[in-house]
KOLGU-4560 file (N, C-alpha, C; in nm, 3 decimals, padded with zeros to 5 digits):
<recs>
<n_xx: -13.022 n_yy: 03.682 n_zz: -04.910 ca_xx: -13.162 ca_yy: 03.680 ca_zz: -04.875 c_xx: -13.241 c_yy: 03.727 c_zz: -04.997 mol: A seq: 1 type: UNK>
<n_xx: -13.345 n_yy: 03.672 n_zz: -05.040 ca_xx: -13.475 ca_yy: 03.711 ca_zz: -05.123 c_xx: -13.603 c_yy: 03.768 c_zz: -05.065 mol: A seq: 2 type: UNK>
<n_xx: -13.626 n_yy: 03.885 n_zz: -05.134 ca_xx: -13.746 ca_yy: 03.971 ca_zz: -05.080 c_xx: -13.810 c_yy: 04.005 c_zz: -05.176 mol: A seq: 3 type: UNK>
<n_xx: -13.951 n_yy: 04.015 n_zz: -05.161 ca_xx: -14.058 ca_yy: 04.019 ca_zz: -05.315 c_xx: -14.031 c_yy: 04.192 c_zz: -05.277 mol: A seq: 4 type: UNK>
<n_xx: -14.021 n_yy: 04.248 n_zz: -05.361 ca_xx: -14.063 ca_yy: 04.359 ca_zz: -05.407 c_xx: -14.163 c_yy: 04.424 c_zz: -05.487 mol: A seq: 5 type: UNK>
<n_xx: -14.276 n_yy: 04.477 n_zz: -05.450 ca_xx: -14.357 ca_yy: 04.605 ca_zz: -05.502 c_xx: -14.385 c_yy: 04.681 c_zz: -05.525 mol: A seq: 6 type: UNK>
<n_xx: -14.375 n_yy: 04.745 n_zz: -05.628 ca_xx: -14.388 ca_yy: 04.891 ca_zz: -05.641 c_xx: -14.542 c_yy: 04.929 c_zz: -05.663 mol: A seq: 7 type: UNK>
<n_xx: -14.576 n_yy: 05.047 n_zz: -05.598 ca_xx: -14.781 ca_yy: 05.038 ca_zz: -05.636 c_xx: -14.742 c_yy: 05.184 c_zz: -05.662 mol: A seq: 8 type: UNK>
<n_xx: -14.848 n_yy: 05.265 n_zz: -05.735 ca_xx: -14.875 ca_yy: 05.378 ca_zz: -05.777 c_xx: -14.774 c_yy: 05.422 c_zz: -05.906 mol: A seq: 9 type: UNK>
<n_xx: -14.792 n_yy: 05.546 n_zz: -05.861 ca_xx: -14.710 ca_yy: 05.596 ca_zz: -05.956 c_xx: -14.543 c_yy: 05.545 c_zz: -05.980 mol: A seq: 10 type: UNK>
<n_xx: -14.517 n_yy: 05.464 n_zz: -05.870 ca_xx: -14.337 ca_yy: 05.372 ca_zz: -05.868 c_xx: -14.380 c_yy: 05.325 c_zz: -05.955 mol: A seq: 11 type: UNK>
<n_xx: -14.502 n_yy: 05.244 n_zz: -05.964 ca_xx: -14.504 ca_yy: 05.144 ca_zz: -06.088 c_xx: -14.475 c_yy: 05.158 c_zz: -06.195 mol: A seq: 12 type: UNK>
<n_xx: -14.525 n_yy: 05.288 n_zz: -06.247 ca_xx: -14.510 ca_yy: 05.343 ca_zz: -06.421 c_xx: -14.361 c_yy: 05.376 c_zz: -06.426 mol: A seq: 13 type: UNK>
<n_xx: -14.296 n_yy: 05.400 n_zz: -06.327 ca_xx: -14.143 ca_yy: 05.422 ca_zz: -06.345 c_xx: -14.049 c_yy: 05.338 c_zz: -06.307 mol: A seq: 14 type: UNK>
<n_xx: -14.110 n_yy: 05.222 n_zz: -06.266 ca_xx: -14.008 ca_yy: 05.128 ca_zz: -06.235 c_xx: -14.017 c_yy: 05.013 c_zz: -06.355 mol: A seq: 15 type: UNK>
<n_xx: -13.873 n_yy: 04.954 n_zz: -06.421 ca_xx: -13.881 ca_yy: 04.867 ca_zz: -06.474 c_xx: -13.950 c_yy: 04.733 c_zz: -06.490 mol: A seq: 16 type: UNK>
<n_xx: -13.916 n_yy: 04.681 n_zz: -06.356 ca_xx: -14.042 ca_yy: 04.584 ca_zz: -06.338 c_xx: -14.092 c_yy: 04.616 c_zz: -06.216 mol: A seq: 17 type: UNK>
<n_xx: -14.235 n_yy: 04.676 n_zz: -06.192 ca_xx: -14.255 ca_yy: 04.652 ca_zz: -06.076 c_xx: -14.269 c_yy: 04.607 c_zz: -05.964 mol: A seq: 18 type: UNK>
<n_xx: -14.247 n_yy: 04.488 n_zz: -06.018 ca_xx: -14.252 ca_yy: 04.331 ca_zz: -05.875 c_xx: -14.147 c_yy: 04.244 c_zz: -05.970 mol: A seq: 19 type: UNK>
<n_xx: -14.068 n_yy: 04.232 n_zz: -05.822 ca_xx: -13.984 ca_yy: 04.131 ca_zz: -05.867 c_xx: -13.882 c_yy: 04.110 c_zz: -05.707 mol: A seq: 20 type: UNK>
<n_xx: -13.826 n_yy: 03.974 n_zz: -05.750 ca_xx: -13.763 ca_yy: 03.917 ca_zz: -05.646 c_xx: -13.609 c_yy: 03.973 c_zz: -05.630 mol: A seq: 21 type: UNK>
<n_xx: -13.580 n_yy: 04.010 n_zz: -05.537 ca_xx: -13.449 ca_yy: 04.118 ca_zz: -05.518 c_xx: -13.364 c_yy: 04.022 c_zz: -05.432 mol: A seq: 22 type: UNK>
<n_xx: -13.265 n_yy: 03.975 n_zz: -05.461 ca_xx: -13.166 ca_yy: 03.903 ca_zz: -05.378 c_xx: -13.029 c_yy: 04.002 c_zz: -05.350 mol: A seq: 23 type: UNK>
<n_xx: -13.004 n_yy: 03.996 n_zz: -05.207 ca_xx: -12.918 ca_yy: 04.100 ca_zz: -05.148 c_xx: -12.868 c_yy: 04.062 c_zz: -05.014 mol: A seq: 24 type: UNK>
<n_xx: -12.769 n_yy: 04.131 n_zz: -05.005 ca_xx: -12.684 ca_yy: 04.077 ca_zz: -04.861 c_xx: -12.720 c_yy: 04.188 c_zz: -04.750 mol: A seq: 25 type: UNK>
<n_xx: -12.829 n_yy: 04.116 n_zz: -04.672 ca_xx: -12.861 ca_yy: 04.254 ca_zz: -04.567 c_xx: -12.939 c_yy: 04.195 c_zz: -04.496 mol: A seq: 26 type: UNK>
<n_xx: -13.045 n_yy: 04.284 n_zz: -04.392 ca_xx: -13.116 ca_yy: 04.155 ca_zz: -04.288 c_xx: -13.202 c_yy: 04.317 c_zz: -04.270 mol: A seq: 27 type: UNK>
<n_xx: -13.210 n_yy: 04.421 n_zz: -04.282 ca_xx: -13.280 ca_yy: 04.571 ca_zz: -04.248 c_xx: -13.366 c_yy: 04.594 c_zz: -04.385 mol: A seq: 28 type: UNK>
<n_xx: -13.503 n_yy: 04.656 n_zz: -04.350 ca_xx: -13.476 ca_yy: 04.767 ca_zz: -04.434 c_xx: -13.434 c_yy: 04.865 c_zz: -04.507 mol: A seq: 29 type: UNK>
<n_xx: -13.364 n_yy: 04.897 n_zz: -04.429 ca_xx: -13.251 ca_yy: 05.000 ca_zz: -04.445 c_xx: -13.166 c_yy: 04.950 c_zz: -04.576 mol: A seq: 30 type: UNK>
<n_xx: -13.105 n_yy: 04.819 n_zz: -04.532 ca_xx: -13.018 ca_yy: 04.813 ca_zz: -04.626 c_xx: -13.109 c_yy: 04.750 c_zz: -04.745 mol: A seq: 31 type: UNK>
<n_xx: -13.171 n_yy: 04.681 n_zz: -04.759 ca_xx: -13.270 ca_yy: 04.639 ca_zz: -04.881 c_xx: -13.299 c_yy: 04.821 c_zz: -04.950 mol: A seq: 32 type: UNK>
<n_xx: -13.329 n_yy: 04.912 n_zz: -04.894 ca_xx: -13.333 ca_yy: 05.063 ca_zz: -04.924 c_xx: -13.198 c_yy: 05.127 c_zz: -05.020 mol: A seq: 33 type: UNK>
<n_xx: -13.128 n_yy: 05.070 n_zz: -04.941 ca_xx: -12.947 ca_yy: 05.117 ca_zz: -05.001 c_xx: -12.920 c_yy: 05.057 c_zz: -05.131 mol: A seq: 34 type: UNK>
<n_xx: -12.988 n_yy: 04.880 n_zz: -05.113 ca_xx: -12.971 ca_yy: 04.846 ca_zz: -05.219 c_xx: -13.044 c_yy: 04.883 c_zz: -05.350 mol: A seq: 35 type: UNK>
<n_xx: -13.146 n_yy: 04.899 n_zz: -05.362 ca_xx: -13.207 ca_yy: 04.958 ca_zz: -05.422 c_xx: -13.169 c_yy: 05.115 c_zz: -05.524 mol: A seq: 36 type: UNK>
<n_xx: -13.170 n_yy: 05.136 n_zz: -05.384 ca_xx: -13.117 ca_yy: 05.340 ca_zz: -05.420 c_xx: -12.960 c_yy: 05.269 c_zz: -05.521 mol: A seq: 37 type: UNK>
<n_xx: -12.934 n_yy: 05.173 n_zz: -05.524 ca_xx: -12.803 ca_yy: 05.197 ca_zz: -05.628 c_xx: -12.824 c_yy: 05.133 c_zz: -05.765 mol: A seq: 38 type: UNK>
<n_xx: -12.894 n_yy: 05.042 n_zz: -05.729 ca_xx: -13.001 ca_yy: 04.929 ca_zz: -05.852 c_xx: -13.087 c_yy: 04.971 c_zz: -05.950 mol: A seq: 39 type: UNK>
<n_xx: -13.202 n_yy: 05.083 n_zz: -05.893 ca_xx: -13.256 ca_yy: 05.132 ca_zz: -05.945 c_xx: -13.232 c_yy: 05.221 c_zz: -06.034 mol: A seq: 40 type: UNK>
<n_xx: -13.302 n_yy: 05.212 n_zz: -06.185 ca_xx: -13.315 ca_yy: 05.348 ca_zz: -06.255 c_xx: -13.324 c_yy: 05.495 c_zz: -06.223 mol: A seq: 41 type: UNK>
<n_xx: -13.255 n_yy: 05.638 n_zz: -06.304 ca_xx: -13.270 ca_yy: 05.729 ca_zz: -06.239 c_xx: -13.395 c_yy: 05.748 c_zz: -06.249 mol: A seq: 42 type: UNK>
<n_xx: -13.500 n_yy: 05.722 n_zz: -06.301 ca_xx: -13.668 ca_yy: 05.779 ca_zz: -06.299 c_xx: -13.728 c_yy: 05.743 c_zz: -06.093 mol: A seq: 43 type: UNK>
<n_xx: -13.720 n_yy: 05.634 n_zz: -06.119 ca_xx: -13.798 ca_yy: 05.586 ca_zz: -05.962 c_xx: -13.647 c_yy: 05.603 c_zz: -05.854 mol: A seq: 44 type: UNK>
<n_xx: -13.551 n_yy: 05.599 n_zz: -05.885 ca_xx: -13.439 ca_yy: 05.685 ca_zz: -05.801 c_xx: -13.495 c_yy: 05.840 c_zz: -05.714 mol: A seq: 45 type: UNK>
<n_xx: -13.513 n_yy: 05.883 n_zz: -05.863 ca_xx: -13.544 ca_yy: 06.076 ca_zz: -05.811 c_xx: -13.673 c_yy: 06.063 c_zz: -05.804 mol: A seq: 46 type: UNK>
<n_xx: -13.768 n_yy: 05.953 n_zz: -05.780 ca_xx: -13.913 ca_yy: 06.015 ca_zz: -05.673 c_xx: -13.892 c_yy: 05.940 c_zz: -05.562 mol: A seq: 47 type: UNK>
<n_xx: -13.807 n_yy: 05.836 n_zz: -05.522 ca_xx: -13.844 ca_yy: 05.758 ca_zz: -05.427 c_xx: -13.710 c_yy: 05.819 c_zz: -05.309 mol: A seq: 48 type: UNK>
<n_xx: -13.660 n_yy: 05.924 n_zz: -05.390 ca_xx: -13.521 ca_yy: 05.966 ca_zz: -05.290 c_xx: -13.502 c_yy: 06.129 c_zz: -05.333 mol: A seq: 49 type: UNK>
<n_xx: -13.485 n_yy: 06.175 n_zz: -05.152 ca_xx: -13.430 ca_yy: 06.354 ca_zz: -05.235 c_xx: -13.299 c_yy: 06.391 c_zz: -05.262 mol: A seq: 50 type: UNK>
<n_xx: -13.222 n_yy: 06.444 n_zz: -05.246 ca_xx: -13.115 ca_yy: 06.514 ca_zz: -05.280 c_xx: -13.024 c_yy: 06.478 c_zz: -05.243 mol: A seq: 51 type: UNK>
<n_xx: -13.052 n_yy: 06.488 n_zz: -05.128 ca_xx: -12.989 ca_yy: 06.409 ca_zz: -04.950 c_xx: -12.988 c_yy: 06.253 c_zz: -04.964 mol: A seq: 52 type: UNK>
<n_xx: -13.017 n_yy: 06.209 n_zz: -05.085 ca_xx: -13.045 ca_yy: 06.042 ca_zz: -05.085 c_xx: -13.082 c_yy: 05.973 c_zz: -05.007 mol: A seq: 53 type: UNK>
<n_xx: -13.206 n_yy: 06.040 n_zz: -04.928 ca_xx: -13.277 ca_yy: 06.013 ca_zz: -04.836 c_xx: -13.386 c_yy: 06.004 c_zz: -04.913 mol: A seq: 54 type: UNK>
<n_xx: -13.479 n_yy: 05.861 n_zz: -04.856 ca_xx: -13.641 ca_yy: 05.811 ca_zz: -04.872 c_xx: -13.698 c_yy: 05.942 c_zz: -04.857 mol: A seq: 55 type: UNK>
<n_xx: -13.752 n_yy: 05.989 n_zz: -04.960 ca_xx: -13.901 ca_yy: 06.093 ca_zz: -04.928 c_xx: -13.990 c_yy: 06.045 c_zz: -04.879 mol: A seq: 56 type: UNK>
<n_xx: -14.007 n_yy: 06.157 n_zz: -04.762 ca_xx: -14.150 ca_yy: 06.125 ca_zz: -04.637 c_xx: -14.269 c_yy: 06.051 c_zz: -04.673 mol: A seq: 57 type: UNK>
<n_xx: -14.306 n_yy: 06.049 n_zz: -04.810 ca_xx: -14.436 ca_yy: 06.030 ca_zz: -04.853 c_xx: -14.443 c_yy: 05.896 c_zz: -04.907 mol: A seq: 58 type: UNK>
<n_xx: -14.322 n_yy: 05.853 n_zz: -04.904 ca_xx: -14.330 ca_yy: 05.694 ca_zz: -04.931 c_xx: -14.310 c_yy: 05.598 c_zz: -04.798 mol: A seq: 59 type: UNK>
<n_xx: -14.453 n_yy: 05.546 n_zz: -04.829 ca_xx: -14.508 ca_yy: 05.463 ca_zz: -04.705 c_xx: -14.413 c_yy: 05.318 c_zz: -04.731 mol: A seq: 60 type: UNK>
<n_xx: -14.389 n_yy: 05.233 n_zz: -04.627 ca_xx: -14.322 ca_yy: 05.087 ca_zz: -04.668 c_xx: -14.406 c_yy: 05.022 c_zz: -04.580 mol: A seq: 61 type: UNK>
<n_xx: -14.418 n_yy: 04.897 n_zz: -04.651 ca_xx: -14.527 ca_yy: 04.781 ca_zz: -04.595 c_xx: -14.428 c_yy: 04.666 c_zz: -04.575 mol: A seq: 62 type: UNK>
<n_xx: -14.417 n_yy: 04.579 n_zz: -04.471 ca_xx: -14.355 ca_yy: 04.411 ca_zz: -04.469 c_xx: -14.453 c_yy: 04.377 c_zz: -04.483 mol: A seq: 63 type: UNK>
<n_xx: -14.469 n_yy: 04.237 n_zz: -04.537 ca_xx: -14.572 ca_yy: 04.179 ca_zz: -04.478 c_xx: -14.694 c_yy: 04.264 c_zz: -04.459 mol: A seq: 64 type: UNK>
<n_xx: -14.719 n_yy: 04.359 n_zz: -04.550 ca_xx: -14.868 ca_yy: 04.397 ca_zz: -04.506 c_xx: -14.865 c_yy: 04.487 c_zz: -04.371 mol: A seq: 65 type: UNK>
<n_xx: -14.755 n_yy: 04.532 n_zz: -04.319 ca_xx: -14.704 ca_yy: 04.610 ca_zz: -04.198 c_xx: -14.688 c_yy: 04.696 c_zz: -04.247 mol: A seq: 66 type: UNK>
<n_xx: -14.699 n_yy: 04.796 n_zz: -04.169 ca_xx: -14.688 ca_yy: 04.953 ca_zz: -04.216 c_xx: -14.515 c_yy: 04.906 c_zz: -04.138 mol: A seq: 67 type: UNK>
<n_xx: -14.412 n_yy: 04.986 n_zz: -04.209 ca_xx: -14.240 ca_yy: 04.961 ca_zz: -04.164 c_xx: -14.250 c_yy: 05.071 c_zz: -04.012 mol: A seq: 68 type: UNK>
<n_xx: -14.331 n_yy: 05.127 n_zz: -04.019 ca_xx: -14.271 ca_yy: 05.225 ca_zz: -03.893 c_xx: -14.371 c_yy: 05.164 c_zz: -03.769 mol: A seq: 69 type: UNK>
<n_xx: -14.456 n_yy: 05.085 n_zz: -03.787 ca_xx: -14.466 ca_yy: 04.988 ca_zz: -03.670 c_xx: -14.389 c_yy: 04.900 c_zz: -03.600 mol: A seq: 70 type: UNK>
<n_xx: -14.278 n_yy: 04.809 n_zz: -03.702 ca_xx: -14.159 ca_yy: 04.764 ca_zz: -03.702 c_xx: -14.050 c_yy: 04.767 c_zz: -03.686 mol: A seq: 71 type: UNK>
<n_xx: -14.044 n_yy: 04.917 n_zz: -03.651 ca_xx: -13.895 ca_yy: 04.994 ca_zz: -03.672 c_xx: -13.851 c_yy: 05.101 c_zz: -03.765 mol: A seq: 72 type: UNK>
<n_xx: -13.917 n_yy: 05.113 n_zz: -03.873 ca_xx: -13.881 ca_yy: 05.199 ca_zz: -03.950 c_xx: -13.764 c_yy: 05.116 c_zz: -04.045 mol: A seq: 73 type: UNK>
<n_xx: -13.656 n_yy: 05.225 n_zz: -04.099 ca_xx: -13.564 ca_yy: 05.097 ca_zz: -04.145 c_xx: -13.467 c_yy: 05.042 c_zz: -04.055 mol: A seq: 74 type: UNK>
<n_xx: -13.450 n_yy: 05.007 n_zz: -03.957 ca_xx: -13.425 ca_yy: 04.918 ca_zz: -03.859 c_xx: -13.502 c_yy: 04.792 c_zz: -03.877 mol: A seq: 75 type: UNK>
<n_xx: -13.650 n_yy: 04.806 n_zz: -03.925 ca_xx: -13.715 ca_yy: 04.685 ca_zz: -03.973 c_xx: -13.634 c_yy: 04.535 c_zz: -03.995 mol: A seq: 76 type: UNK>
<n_xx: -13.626 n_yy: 04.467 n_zz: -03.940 ca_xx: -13.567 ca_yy: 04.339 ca_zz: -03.973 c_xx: -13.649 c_yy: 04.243 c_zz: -04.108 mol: A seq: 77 type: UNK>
<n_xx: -13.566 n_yy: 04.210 n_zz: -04.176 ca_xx: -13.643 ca_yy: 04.149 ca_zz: -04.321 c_xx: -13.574 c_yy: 03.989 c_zz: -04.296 mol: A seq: 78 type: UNK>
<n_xx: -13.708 n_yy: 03.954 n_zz: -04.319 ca_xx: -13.642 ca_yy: 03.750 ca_zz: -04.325 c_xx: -13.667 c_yy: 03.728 c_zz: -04.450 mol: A seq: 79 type: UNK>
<n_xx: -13.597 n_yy: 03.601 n_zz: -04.532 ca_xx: -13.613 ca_yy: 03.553 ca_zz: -04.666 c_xx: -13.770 c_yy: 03.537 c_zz: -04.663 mol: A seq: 80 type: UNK>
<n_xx: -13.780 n_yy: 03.569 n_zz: -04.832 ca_xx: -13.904 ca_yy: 03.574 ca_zz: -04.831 c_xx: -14.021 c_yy: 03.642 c_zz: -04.803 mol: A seq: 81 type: UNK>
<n_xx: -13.988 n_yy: 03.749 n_zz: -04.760 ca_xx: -14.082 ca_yy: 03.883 ca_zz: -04.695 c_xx: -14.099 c_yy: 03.923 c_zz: -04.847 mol: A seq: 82 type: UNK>
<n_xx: -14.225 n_yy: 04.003 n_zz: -04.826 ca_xx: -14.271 ca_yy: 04.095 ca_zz: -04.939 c_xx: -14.257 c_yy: 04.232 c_zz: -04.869 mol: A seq: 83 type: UNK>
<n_xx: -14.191 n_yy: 04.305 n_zz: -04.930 ca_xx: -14.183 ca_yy: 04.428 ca_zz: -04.915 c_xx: -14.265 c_yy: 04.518 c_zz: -05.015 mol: A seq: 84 type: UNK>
<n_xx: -14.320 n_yy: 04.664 n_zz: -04.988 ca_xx: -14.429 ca_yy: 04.722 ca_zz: -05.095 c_xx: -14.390 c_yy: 04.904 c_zz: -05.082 mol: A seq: 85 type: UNK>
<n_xx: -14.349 n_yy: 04.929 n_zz: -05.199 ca_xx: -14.346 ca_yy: 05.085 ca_zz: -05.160 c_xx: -14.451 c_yy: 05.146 c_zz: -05.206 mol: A seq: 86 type: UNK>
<n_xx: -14.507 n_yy: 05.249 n_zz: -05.152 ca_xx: -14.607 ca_yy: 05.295 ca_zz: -05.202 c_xx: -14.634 c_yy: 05.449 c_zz: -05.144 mol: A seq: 87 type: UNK>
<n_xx: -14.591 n_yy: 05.579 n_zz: -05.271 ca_xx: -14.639 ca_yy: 05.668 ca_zz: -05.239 c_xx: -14.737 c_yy: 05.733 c_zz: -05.198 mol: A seq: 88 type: UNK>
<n_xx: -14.769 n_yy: 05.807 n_zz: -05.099 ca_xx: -14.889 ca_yy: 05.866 ca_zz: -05.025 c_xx: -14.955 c_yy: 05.961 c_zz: -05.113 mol: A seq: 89 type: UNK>
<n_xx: -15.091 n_yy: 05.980 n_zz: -05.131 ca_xx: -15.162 ca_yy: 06.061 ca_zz: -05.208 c_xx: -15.194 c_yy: 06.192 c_zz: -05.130 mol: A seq: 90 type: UNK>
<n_xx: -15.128 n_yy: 06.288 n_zz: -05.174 ca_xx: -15.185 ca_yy: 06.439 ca_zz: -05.120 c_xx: -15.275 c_yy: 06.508 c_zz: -05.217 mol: A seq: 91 type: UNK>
<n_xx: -15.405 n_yy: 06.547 n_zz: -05.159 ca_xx: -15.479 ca_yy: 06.675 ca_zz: -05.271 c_xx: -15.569 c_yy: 06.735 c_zz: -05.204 mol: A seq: 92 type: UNK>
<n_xx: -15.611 n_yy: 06.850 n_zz: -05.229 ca_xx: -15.759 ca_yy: 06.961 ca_zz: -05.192 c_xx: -15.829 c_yy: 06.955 c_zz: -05.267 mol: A seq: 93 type: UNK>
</recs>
């Protein structure tokens, strides 16, 4: 399966290419996530994952312009061709 990938914010400056087409054997979020977490560089690795190699809370996921936890979270089902978008949440006072 092929899924557009996006990175927005600060992923961007640390990800190699920020958009690009990711081909992978999976049908979840989840696993498009897994794949990634092993693909990826250590820079956007250690913000987009903690310790626990778990997604940090603050990174929002979009399908299609869907927020992922309307969808399922990563249970999310991904069809060829979906755009997927990560995008860290802005905290400040």
């Amino acid at each position: 399966m092929k899924v557009r990938v996006k990175y927005m914010a600060v992923l961007r400056g640390l990800s190699e290419v920020p958009e690009k087409v990711i081909d992978f054997n999976g049908s979840t979020l989840g696993e498009l996530v897994e794949f990634l977490r092993g693909a990826e560089p250590g820079p956007i690795r250690s913000r987009m994952f903690d310790e626990g190699n778990r997604m940090r809370p603050d990174i929002v996921v979009f399908i299609n312009d869907s927020d992922s936890t309307l969808t399922g979270g990563l249970a999310s089902p991904l069809k060829d061709g979906d755009e997927v978008v990560f995008l860290p949440s802005v905290h400040g006072g």
